[in-house]
N, C-alpha and C positions, 0 to 999 in steps of 0.2 A: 519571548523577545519583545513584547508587547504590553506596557505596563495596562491598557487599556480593558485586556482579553481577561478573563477568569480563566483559574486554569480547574479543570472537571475530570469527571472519566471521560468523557470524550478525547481528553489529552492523551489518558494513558491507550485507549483505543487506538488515537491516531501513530504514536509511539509506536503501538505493536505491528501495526499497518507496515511503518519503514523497516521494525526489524523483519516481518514476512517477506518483505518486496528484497532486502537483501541475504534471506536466506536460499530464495530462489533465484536470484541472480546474480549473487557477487559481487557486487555496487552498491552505493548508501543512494536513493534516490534524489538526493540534491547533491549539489556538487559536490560528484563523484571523484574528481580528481585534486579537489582542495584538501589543505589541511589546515589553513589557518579560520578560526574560529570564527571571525568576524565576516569574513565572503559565506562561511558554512551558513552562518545565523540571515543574513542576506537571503541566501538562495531559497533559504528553508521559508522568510516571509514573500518575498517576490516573486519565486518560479513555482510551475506547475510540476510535479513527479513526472518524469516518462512513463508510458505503459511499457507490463514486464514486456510483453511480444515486441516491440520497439529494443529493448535492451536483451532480453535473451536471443543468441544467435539463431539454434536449432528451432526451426521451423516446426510450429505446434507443442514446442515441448511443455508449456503451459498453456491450459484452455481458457476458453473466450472465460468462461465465467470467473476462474480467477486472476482472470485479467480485473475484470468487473471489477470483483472484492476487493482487490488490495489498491483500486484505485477508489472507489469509495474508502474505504479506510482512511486512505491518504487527502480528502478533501479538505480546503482549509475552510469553504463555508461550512458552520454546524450543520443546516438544517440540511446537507447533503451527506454529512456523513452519519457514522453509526449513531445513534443517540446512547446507548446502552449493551454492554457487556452482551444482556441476553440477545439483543437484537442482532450482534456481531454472529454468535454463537449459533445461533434460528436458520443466517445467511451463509454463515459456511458448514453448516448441516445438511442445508437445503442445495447446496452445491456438490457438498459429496454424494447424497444420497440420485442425483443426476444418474441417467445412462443416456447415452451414446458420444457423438462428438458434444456434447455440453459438460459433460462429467469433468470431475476433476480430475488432473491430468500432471505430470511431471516425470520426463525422462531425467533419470540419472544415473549417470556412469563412473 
């Protein structure tokens, strides 16, 4: 939306971030109730993502950590989000492979 921006794989990282964030909660993280393109492209340069826990109702049904992730994913500064596939890949490895209340987590019914 930004003729100024390069577009990288951190594009396509950040991409996958929103379709994660509405595979587990059934909202697109920017405005979630629009449909005209131009409020969407708005939202997506000026608003921050909600965290899932904020948008998912069920209490704990996603864990802190991939709250974490898919809110790093969704960073619009670079140097805060993923830099690299592998490094995406490292962090939600490193989230699965968790045990107890940090682990990765997702009720579904």
């Amino acid at each position: 939306f930004d003729g100024d921006v390069a577009v990288s794989i951190q594009t396509d990282l950040w991409s996958l971030g929103v379709l994660i964030f509405e595979c587990l909660s059934g909202v697109l993280p920017f405005a979630k109730e629009e449909h005209d393109r131009n409020r969407i492209a708005y939202a997506i340069v000026n608003k921050t993502a909600p965290e899932l826990s904020d948008v998912i109702e069920e209490v704990g049904a996603v864990s802190e950590g991939m709250v974490a992730f898919v809110q790093q994913a969704l960073q619009k500064d670079l140097s805060q989000r993923f830099g690299t596939a592998a490094e995406m890949t490292a962090a939600l490895d490193e989230m699965l492979t968790m045990s107890g209340d940090d682990a990765f987590g997702l009720f579904i019914s």
